[in-house]
C-alpha positions as CSV (number, residue, x, y, z in Angstrom):
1,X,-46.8,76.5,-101.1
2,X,-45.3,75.1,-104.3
3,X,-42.2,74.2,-102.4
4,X,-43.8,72.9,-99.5
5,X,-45.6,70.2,-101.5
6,X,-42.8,68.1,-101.8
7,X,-41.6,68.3,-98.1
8,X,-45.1,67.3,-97.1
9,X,-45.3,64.5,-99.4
10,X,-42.1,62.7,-97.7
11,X,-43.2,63.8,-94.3
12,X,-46.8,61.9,-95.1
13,X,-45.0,58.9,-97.1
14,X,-42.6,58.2,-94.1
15,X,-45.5,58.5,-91.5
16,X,-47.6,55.7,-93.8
17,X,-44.3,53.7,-94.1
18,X,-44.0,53.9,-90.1
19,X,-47.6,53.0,-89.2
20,X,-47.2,50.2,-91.9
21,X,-44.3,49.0,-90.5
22,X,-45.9,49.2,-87.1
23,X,-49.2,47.4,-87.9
24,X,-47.1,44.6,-89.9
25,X,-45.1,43.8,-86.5
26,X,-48.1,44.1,-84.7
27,X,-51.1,42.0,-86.6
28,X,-49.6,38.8,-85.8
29,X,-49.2,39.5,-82.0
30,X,-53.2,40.7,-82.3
31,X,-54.6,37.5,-84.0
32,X,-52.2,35.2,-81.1
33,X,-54.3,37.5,-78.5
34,X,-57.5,36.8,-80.5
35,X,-56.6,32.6,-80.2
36,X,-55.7,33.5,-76.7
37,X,-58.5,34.5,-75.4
38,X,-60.8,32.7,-76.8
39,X,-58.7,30.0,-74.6
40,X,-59.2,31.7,-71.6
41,X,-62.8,32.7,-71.9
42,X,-64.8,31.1,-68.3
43,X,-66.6,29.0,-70.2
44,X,-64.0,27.0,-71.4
45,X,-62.9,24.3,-69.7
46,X,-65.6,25.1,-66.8
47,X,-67.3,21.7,-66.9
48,X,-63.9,20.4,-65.7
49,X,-62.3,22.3,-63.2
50,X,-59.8,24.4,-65.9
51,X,-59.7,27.7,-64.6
52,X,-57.2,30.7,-65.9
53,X,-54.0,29.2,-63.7
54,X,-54.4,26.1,-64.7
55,X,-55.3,27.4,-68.9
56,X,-51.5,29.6,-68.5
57,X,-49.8,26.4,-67.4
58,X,-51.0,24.6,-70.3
59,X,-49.8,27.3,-72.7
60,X,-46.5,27.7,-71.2
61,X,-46.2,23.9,-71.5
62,X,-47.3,24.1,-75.3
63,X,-44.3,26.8,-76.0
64,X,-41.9,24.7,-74.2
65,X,-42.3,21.4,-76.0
66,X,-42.9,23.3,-79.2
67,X,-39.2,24.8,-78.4
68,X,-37.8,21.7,-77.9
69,X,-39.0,19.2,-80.3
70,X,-39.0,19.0,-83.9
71,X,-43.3,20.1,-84.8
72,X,-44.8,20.4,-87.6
73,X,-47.1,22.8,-85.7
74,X,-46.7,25.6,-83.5
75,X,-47.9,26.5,-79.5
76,X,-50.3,28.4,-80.9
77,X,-51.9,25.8,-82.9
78,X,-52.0,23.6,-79.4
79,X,-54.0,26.2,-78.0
80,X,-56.8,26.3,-80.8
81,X,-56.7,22.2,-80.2
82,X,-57.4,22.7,-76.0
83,X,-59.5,25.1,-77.0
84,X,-61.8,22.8,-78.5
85,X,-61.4,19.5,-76.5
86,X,-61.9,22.2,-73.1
87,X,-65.3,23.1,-74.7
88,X,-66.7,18.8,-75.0
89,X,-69.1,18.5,-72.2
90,X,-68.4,15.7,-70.3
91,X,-71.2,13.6,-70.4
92,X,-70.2,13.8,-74.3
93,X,-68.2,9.6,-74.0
94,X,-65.3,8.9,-76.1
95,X,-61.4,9.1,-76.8
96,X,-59.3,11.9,-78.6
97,X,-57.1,10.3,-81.4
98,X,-53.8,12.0,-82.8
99,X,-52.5,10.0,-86.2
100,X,-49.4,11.1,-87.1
101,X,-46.7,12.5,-84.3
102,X,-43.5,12.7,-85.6
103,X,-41.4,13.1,-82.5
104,X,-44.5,13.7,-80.2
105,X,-44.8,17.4,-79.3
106,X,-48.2,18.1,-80.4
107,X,-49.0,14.2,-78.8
108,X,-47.6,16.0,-75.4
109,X,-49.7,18.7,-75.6
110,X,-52.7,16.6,-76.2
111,X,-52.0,14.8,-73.6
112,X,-51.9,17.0,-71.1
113,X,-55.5,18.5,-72.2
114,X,-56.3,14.6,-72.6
115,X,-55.5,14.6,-69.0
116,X,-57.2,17.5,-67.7
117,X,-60.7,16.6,-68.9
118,X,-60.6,12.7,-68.5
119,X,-59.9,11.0,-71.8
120,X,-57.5,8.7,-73.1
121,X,-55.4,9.6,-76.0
122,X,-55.0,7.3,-79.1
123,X,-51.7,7.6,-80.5
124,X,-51.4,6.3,-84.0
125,X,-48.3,5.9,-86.2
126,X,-45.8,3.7,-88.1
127,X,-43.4,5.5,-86.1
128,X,-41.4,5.0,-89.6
129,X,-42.3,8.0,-91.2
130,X,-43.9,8.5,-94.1
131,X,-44.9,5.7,-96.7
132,X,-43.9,5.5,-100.2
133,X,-46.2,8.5,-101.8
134,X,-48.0,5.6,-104.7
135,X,-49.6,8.5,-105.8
136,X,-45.9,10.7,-106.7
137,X,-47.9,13.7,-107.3
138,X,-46.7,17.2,-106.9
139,X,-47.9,18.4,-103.5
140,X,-48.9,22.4,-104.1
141,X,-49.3,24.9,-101.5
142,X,-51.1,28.1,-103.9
143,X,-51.7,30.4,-101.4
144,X,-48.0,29.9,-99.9
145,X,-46.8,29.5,-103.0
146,X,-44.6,26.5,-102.8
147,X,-44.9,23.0,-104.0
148,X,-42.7,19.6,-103.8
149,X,-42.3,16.3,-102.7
150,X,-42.7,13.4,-99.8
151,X,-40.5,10.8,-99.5
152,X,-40.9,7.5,-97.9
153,X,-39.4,7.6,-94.1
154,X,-40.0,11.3,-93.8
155,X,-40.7,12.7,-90.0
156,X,-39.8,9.6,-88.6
157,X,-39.8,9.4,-84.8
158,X,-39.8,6.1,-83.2
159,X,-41.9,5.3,-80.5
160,X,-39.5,5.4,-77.8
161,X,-38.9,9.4,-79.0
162,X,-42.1,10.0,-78.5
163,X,-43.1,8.4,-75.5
164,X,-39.9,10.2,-74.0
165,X,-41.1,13.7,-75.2
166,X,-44.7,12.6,-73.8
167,X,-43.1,11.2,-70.5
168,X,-41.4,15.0,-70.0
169,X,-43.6,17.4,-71.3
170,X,-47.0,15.9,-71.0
171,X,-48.9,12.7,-69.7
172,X,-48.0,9.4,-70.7
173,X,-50.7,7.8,-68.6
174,X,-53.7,9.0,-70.6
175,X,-52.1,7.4,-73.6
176,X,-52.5,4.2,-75.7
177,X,-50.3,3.8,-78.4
178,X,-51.2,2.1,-82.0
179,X,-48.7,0.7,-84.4
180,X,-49.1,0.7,-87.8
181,X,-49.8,2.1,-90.9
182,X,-53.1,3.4,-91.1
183,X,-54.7,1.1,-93.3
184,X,-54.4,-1.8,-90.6
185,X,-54.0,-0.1,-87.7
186,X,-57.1,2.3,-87.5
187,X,-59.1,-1.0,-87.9
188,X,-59.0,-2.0,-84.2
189,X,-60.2,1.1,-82.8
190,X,-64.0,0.5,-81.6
191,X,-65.0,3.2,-79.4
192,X,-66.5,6.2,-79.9
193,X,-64.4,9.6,-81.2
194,X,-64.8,12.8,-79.3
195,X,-62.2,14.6,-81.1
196,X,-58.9,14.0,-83.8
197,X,-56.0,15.5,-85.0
198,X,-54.5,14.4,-88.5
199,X,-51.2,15.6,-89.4
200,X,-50.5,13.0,-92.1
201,X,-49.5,14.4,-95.0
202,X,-50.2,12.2,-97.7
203,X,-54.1,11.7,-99.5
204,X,-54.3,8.0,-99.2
205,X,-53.6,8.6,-95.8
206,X,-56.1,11.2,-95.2
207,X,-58.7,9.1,-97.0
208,X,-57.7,6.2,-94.5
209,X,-57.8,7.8,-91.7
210,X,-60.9,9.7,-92.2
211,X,-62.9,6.0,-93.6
212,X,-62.3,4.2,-90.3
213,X,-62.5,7.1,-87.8
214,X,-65.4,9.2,-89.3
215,X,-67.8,6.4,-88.4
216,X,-66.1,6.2,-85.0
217,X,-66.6,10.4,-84.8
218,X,-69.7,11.5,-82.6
219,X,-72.6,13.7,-83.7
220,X,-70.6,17.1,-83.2
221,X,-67.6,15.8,-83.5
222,X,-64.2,17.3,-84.9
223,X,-61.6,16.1,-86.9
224,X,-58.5,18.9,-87.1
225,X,-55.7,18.1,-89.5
226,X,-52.9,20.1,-89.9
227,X,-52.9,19.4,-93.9
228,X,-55.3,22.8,-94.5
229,X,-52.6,24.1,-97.6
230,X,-52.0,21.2,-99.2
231,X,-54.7,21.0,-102.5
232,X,-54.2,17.2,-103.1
233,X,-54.8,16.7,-99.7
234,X,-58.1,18.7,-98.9
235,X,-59.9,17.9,-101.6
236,X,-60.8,15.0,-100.1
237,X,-63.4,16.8,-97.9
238,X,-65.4,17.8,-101.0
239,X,-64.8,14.8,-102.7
240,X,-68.6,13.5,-103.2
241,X,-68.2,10.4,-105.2
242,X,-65.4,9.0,-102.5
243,X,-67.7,9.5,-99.4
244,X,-71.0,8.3,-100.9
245,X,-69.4,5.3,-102.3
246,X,-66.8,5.0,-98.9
247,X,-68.6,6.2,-96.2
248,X,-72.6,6.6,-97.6
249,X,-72.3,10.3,-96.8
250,X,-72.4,13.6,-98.5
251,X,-69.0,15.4,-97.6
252,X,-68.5,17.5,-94.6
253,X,-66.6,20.1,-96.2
254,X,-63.5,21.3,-94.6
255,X,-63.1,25.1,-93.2
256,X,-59.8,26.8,-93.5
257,X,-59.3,25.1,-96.8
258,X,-56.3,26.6,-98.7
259,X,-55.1,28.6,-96.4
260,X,-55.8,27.6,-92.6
261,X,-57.9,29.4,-90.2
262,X,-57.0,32.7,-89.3
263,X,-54.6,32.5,-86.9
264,X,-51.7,34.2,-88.7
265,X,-52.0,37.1,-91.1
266,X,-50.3,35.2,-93.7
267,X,-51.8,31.4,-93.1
268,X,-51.8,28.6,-91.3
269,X,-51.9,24.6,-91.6
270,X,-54.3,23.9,-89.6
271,X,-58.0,23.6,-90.6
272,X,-61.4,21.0,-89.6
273,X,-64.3,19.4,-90.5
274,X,-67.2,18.7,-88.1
275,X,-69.7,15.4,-88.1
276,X,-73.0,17.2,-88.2
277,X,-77.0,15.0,-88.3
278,X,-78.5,17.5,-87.3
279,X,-78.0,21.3,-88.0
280,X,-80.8,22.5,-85.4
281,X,-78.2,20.8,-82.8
282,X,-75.0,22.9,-83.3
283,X,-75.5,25.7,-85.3
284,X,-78.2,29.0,-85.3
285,X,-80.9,30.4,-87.4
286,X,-80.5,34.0,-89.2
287,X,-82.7,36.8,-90.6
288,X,-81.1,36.5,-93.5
289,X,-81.7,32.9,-94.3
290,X,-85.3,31.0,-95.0
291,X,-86.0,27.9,-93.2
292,X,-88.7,25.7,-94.4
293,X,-91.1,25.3,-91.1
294,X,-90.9,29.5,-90.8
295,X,-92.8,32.2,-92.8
296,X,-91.2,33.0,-96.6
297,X,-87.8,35.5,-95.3
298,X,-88.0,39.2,-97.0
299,X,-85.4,41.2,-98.0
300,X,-82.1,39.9,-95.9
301,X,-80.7,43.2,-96.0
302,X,-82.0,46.9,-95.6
303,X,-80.2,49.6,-97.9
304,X,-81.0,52.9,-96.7
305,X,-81.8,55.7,-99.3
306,X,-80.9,59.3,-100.0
């Protein structure tokens, strides 16, 4: 027995070490089927003819770009973005806006889910790259663990990139294309916002971005950035003084702050905030909540006894 201990010991540790191994390999291919089919579920993309063919082509699209041209972001991240403007009922009017491209591939992709349900894409850039960061602060990632710096002209891609990556891999038809930095350029956009995606890097940019589209942004709204790990930058959301005094609004908030929604087991960039009047709209009551207009809520959880 004594000498059996031992044996069984290594036998057990290698087993755990094997099934570890096994489950680390395996988590991220679960949490891609999770994103996955959400995308396919029948509901989505219903309203406009999007069945599952027509979903898959999409997708294979999205890893095709996403293998070809510099991103920031990856197919999977495209997906979660369809996902979203697939689920906008049509009789909901307004434009999807992308600020911040780079070389275009997530500005394909969008396009081609721009084209499927009937909206036209606002492309916004300097198609410079970056601005000079006034603010030179350290730009800290905690729960990757990393931190550093911008420089001015950073993920430059000039227009004529970008229209060529949207002219093979997606729809340049649907598009309309806005020069400028974002200070000046947001400024002429007048209609109404069905959905955004930010992927700008820097907190004045954020800040200007969000103060000329927000009001733009219908009840329901989302605005996705792909900025979720950087502190400077999503502390903006919460950031009450800046939106009374810039906006006349309490802050949304931001979900996936710090470390992205859970799309990977480690992180991801990508996060959003939603323009909400009305709660009763949009989200559900609970047991385990009280609402003013219902009777005083009990005990929001049972603990059974021995």
């Amino acid at each position: 027995m004594t000498a059996a201990g031992p044996f069984l010991s290594r036998i057990t540790r290698a087993m755990l070490e094997g099934l570890l191994g096994r489950f680390t390999r395996l988590t991220p291919m679960m949490m891609e089927a999770l994103v996955l089919q959400r995308f396919y579920q029948d509901e989505v993309g219903r309203a406009y003819g999007v069945d599952r063919r027509a979903k898959t082509a999409m997708a294979e699209r999205f890893q095709t770009v996403t293998r070809d041209v510099p991103s920031g972001t990856t197919w999977l991240y495209h997906v979660v973005l369809a996902t979203e403007l697939l689920r906008i009922p049509p009789s909901v009017v307004g434009d999807v806006v992308e600020c911040g491209c780079w070389k275009g591939a997530s500005t394909a992709s969008l396009s081609t889910v721009c084209a499927a349900v009937g909206r036209r894409l606002i492309v916004c850039d300097s198609f410079e790259g970056l601005p000079e960061d006034e603010q030179q602060k350290t730009h800290q990632y905690p729960h990757v663990g990393v931190f550093g710096y911008y420089q001015k002209g950073m993920y430059a891609g000039r227009l004529e990139e970008v229209q060529a990556t949207i002219s093979k891999y997606g729809r340049l038809d649907v598009c309309q294309f806005v020069t400028g930095f974002f200070s000046d350029s947001l400024t002429s956009l007048t209609r109404p916002v069905v959905f955004a995606f930010l992927d700008v890097d820097l907190a004045p940019s954020m800040k200007d971005c969000v103060q000329y589209l927000w009001p733009l942004l219908v009840d329901g709204g989302l605005i996705y950035t792909d900025d979720s790990c950087d502190m400077e930058v999503v502390r903006i959301w919460f950031d009450e003084a800046w939106w009374k005094e810039t906006l006349g609004c309490r802050p949304p908030g931001y979900v996936g702050s710090g470390c992205g929604l859970p799309i990977h087991p480690e992180f991801s960039s990508i996060g959003y905030a939603r323009k909400v009047s009305v709660p009763e709209r949009y989200y559900h009551r609970v047991s385990w909540l009280a609402y003013p207009d219902s009777e005083p809520a009990g005990e929001p959880f049972t603990r059974k006894t021995t």
